[in-house]
TIMI-2910 file (N, C-alpha, C, CB; in pm, 1 decimal, decimal comma, always signed):
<rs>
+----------+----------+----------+----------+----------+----------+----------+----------+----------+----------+----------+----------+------+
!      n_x !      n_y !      n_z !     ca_x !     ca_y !     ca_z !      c_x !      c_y !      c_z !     cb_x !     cb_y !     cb_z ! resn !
+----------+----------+----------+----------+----------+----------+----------+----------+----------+----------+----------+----------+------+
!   -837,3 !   +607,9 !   +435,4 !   -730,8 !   +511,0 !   +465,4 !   -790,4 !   +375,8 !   +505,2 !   -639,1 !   +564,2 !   +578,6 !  Unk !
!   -863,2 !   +404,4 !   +596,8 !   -964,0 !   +243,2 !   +596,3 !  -1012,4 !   +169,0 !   +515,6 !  -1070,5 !   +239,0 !   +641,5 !  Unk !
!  -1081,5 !   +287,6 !   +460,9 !  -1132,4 !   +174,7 !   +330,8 !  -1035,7 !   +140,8 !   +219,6 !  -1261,0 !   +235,3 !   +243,4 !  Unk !
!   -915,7 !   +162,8 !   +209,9 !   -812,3 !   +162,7 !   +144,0 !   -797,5 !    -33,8 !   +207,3 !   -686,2 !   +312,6 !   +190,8 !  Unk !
!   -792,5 !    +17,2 !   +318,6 !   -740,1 !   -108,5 !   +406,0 !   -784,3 !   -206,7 !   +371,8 !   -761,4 !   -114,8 !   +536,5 !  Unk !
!   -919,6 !   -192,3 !   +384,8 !  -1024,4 !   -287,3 !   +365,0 !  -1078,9 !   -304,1 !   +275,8 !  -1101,8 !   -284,1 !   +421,8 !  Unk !
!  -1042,8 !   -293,1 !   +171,1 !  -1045,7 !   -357,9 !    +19,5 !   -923,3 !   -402,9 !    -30,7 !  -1092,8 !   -261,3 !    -86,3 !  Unk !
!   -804,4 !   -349,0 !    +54,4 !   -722,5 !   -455,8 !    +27,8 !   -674,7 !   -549,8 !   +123,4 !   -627,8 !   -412,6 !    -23,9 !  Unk !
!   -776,8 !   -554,0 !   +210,1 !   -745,1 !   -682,8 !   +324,1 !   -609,0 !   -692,2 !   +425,1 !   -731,1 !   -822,8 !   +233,8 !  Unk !
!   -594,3 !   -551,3 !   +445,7 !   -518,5 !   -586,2 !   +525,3 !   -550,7 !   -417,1 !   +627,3 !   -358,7 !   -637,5 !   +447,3 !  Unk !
!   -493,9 !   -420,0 !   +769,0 !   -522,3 !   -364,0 !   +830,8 !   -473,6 !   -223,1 !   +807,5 !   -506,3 !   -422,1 !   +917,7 !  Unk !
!   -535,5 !   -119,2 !   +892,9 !   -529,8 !    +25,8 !   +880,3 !   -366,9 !    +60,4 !   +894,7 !   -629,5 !   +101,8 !  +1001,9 !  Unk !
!   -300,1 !    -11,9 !   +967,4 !   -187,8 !    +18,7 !  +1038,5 !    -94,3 !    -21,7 !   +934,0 !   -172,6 !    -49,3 !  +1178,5 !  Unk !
!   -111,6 !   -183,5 !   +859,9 !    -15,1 !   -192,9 !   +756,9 !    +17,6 !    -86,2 !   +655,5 !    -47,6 !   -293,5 !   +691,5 !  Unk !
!   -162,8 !    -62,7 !   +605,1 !   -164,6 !    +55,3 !   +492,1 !    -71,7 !   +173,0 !   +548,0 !   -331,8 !   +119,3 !   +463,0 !  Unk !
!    -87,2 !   +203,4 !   +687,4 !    -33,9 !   +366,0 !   +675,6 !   +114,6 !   +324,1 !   +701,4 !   -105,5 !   +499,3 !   +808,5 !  Unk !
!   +183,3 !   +185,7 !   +761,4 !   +301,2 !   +186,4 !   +735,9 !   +368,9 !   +168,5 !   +625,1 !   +334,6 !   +130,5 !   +793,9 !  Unk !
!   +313,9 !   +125,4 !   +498,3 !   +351,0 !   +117,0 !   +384,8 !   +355,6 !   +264,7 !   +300,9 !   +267,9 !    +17,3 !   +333,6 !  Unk !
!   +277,4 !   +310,4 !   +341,2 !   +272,6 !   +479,7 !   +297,8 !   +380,8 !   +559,1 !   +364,2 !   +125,9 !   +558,4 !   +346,3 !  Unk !
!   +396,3 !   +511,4 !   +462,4 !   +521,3 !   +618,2 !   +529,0 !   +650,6 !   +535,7 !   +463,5 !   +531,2 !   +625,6 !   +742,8 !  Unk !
!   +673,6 !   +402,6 !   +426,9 !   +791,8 !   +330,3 !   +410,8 !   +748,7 !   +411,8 !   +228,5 !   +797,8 !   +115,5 !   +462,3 !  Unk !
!   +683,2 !   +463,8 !   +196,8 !   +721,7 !   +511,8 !    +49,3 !   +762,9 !   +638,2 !     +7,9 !   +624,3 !   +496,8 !    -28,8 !  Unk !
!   +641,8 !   +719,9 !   +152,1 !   +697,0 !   +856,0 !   +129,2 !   +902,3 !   +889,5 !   +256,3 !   +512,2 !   +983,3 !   +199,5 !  Unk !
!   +920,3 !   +777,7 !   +280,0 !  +1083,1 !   +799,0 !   +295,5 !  +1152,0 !   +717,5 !   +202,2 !  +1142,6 !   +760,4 !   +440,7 !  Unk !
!  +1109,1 !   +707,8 !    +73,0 !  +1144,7 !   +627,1 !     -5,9 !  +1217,1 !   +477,4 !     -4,9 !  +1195,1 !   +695,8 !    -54,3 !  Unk !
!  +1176,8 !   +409,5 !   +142,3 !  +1194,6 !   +269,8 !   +121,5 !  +1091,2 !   +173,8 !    +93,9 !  +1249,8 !   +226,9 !   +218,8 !  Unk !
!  +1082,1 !    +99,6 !    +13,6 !  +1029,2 !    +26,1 !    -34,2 !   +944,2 !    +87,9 !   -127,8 !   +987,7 !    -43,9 !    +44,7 !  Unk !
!  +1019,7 !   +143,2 !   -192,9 !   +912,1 !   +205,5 !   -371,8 !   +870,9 !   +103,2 !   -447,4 !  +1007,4 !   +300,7 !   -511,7 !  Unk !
!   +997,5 !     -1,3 !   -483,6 !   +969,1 !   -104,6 !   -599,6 !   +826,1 !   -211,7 !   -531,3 !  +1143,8 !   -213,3 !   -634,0 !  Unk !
!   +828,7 !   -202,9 !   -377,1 !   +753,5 !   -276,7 !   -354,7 !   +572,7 !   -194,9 !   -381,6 !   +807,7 !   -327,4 !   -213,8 !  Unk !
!   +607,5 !    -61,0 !   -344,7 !   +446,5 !    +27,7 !   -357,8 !   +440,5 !    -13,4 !   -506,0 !   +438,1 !   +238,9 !   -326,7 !  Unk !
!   +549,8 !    +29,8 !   -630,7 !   +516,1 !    -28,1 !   -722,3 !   +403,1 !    -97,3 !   -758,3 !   +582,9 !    -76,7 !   -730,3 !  Unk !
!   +447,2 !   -212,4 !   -717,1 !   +400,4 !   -342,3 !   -756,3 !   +281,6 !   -377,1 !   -748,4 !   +452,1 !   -426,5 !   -702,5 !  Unk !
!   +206,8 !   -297,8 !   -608,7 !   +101,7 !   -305,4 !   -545,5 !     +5,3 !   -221,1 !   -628,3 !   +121,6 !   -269,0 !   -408,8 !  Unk !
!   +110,8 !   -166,1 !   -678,7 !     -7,5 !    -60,6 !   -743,3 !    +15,5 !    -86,7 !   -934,8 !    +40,3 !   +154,1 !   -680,4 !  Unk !
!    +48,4 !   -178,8 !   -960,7 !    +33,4 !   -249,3 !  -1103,9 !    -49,9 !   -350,8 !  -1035,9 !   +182,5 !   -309,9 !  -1196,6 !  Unk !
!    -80,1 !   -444,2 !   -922,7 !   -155,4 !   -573,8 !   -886,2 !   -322,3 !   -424,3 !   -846,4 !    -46,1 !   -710,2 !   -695,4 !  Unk !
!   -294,9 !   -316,8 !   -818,9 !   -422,3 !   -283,5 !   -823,7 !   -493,9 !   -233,8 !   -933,2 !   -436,0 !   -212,2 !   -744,2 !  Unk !
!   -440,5 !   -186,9 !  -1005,9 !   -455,3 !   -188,9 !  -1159,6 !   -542,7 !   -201,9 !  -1228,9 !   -405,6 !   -255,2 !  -1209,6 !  Unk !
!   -495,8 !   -399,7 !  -1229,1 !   -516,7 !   -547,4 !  -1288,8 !   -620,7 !   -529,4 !  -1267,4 !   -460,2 !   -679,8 !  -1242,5 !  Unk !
!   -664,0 !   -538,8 !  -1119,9 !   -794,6 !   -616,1 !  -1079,0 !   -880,2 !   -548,5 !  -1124,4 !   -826,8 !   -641,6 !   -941,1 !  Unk !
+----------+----------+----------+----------+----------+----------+----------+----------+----------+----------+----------+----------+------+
</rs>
C-alpha cells in the first residue's frame, strides 16, 4: 500500500481511503480513471 502511495504521490491514508470509497462502491468512475491515467504512463 505504501509503495502504491508513493509512486503515486500521494499519501498512505489517501490510497487506503480511495480503496475503501471503491470497495463501498462510491466513487468507481473516479478509481476508473485512475486506473486508465495508470495505464498510460
Amino acid at each position: 500500500m505504501a509503495a502504491v502511495a508513493a509512486a503515486a504521490g500521494v499519501s498512505p491514508t489517501t490510497v487506503r481511503r480511495g480503496v475503501s470509497e471503491l470497495d463501498s462502491g462510491k466513487g468507481a468512475a473516479a478509481g476508473r480513471a485512475s486506473e486508465a491515467d495508470r495505464r498510460r504512463t
